[in-house]
Legacy VTK file of the C-alpha trace (Angstrom):
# vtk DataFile Version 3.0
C-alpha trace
ASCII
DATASET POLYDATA
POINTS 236 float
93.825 170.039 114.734
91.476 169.542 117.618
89.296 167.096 115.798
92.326 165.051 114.939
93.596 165.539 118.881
90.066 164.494 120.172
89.799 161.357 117.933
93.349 160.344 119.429
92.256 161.365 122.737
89.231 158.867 122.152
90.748 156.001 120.866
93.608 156.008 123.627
90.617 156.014 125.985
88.876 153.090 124.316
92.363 151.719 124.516
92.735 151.893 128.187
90.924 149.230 130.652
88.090 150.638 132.870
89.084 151.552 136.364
92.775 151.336 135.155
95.139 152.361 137.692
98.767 153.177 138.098
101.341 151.426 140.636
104.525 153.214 141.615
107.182 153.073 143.469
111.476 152.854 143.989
114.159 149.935 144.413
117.429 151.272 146.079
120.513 149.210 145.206
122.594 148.395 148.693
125.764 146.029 149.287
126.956 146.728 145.608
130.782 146.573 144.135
130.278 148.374 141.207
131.502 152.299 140.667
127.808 153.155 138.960
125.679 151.769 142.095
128.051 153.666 144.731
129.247 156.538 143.178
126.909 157.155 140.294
123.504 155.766 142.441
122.202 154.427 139.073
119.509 152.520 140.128
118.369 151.096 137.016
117.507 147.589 135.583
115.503 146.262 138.440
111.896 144.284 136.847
109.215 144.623 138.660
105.697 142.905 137.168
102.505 142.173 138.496
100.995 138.569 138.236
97.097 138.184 138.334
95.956 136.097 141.181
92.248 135.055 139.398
92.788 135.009 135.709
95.387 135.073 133.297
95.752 137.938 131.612
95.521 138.802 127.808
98.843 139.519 125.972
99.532 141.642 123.245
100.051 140.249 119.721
102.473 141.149 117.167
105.427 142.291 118.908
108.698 142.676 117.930
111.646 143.700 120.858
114.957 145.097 119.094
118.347 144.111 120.619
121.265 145.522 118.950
125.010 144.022 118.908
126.773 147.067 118.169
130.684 147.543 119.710
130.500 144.103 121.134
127.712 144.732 123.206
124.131 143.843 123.344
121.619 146.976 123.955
119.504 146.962 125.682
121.489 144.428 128.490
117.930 143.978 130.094
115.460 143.444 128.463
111.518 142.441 129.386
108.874 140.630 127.102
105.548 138.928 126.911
105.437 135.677 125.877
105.251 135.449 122.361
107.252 138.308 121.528
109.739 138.113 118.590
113.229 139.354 119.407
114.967 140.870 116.326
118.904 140.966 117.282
120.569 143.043 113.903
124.464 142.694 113.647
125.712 146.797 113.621
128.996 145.542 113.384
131.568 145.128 111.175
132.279 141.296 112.402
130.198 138.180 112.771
128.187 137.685 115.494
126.446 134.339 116.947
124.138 134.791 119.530
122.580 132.037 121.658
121.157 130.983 125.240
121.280 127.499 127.072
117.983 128.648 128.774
116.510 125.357 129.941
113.165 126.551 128.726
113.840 127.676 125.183
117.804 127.440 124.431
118.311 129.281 120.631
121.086 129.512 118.655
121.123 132.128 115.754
124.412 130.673 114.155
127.085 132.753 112.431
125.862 135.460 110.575
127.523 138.471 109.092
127.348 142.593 109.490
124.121 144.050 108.326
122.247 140.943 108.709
119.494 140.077 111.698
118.408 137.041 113.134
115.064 136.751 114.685
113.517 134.611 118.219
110.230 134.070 119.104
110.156 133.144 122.646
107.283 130.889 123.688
107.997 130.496 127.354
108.626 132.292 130.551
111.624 132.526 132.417
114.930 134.282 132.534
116.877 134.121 129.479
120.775 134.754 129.426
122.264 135.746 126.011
125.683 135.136 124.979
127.592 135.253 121.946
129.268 132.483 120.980
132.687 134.255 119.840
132.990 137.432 121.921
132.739 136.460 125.601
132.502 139.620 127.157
129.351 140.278 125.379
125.796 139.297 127.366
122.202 140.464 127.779
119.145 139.142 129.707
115.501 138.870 128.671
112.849 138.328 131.190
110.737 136.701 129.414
106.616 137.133 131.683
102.760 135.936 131.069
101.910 138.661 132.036
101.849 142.729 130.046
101.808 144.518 133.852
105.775 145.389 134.148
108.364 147.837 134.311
111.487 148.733 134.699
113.375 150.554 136.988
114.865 153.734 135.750
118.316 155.022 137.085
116.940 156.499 139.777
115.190 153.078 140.857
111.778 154.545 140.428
109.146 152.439 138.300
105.880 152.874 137.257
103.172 150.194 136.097
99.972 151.737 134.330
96.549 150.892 133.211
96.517 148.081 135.585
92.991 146.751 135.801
91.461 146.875 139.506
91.887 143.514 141.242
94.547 141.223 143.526
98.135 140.531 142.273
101.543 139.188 143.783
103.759 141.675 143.395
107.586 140.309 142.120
110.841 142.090 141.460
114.077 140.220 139.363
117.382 142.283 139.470
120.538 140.278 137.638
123.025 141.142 140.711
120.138 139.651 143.573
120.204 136.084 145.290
116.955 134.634 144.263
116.222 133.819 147.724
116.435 137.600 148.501
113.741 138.328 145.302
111.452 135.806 146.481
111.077 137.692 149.933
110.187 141.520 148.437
106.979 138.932 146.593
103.964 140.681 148.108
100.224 140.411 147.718
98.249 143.762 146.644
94.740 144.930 145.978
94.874 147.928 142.993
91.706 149.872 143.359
90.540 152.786 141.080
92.834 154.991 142.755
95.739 152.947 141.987
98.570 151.488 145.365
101.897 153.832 145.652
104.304 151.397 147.138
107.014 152.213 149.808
110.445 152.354 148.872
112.177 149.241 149.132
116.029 147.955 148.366
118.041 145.431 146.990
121.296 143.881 148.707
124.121 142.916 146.318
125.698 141.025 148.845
125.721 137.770 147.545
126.247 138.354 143.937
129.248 136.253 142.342
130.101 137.171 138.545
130.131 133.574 137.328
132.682 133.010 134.340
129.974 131.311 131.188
131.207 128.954 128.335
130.524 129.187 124.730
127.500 127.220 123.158
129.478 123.807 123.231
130.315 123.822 126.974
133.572 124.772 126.395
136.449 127.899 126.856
136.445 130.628 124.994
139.061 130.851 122.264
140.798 133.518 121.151
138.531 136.204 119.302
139.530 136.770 115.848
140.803 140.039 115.057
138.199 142.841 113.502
138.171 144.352 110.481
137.065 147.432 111.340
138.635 149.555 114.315
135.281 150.031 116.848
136.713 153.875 117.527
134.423 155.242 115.490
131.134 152.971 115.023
LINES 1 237
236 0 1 2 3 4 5 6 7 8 9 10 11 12 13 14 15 16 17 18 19 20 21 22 23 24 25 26 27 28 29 30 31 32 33 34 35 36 37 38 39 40 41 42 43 44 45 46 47 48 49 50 51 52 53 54 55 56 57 58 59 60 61 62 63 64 65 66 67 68 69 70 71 72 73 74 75 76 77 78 79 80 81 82 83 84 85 86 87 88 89 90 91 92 93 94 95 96 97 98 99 100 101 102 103 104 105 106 107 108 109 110 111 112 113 114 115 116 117 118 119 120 121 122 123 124 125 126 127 128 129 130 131 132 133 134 135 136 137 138 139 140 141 142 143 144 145 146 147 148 149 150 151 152 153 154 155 156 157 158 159 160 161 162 163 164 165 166 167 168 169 170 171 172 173 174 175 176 177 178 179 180 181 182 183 184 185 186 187 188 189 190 191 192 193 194 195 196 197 198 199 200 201 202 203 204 205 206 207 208 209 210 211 212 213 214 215 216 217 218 219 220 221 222 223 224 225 226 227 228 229 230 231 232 233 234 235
């Protein structure tokens, strides 16, 4: 049992870059309209990510980021990938689904497709990709789609943590759906991660200037009426 433990304990060490270090830190959530942020202080789904100033980074290969529709929802609603990750979205459902995006960079559309079925995305490029299905409007998800594998997100608390980052400089960013990208633009910082990794002060997020914008199906048009389901969602 130790043998087997130290060979782990090796491999994760070959794994790990030399010098890694961790950097921390906490988002609050101010100015916000919604019951979890003010009553609940959930804190969560703030992206934080660390771009290399002198090289680009390498990217893992191979992977595959699950997003389920399941009672008209998409989970996770946030989502964060490398570039040339492959996003499986399975229908849990007991009704069609479509799923698409009109992301300038890489629109998809999955098409119509039945419970128990999947369709899969590979996205190529980065940027912020909005998710929609094309029958259910109330249904949405984001992926932040990066070039780079330093990121994290915030949990509900609004702390986040970014490890085995390699020692050298990086701008800092931070995305949060519910911020004016002006706003996000200003918390971008320079750092230097040495050995001993950077523990950054705790910062916050207005939610002043958010506007829930009303979206149209994958034709440009208004939402019909949704066709009845076959399956009460009570107890799926």
């Amino acid at each position: 049992m130790i043998c087997r433990w130290s060979t782990c304990f090796s491999l994760a060490a070959l794994l790990t870059p030399l010098g890694a270090a961790t950097v921390s830190g906490s988002f609050g959530l101010v100015d916000s309209r919604l019951a979890s942020v003010t009553k609940k202080k959930d804190y969560s789904g703030v992206v934080v990510w660390l771009e290399p100033v002198e090289r680009r980074p390498p990217l893992p290969a191979g992977r595959v980021h699950t997003i389920l529709q399941k009672k008209k929802r998409f989970t996770p609603h946030v989502s964060v990938i490398t570039v040339g990750t492959v996003v499986d979205l399975p229908n849990l459902d007991p009704i069609f689904h479509n799923a698409f995006s009109n992301f300038a960079g890489q629109p998809f559309d999955t098409g119509l497709y039945p419970p128990g079925t999947s369709q899969k995305i590979t996205f190529k490029r980065s940027g912020v990709v909005r998710v929609f299905c094309n029958i259910h409007s109330a249904m949405s998800a984001v992926i932040v789609v990066l070039e780079t594998p330093y990121y994290a997100t915030t949990d509900e608390k609004g702390g986040f943590r970014l490890a085995n980052v390699p020692p050298g400089e990086y701008v800092f960013k931070v995305w949060h759906e519910r911020a004016a990208e002006a706003k996000l633009k200003r918390l971008e910082k320079r750092i230097t991660v040495g050995a001993e990794g950077v523990e950054m002060a705790p910062q916050s997020i207005s939610e002043l200037d958010y506007v829930p914008l009303p979206h149209k199906n994958k034709f440009g048009k208004e939402y019909g009426p949704e066709p009845a389901s076959a399956v009460p969602y009570g107890g799926r």
